[in-house]
N, C-alpha and C positions, 0 to 999 in steps of 0.2 A: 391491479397496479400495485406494484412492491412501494412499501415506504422506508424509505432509509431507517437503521437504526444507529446513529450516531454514540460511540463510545466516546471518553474523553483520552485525551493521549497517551495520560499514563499505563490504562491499560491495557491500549495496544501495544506497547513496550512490554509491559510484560506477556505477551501471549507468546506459544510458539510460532513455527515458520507454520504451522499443521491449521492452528486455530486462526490466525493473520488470512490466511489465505480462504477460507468458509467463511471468517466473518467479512471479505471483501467479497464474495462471493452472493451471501445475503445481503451486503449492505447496498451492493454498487449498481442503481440502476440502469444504468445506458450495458452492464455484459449480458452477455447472453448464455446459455449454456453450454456450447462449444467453445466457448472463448476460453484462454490459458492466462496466468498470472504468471510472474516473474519477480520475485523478493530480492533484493540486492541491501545488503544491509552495508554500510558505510559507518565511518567516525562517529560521525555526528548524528545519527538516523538510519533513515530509510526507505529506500527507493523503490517502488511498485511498479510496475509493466505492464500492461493488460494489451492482450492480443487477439484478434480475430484467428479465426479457424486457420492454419497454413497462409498464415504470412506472417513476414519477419522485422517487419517496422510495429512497433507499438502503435496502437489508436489511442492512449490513452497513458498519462504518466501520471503519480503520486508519489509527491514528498512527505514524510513524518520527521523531525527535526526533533532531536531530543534538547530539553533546556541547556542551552550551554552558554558562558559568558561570552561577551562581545570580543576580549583579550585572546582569549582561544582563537577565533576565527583571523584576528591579523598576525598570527606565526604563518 
């Protein structure tokens, strides 16, 4: 049985798209080996997708939320 290895958020912000994606790779226990990732980075974060083998709906979503003030979010 895999046990998570929990980073804290900063430094998955700093990882590449290369390293974000092996470390959800090891980290994430419900994928599987066939399964694909999908990085979507946004304003504020960033959005994860994790797929089963040949299909095109996610099983699976993660948000990463970079620190940002409350002011930001009501423009």
């Amino acid at each position: 049985m895999r046990e998570p290895k929990i980073k804290p958020i900063k430094e998955i912000f700093k990882m590449s798209k290369k390293e974000l994606i092996e470390y959800l790779k090891q980290s994430e226990i419900s994928m599987r080996p066939t399964d694909s990732i999908k990085v979507i980075p946004f304003q504020h974060g960033t959005k994860i997708l994790f797929y089963h083998k040949n299909k095109t709906k996610p099983y699976k979503t993660r948000v990463y939320l970079s620190k940002i003030e409350e002011i930001d979010l009501l423009r």
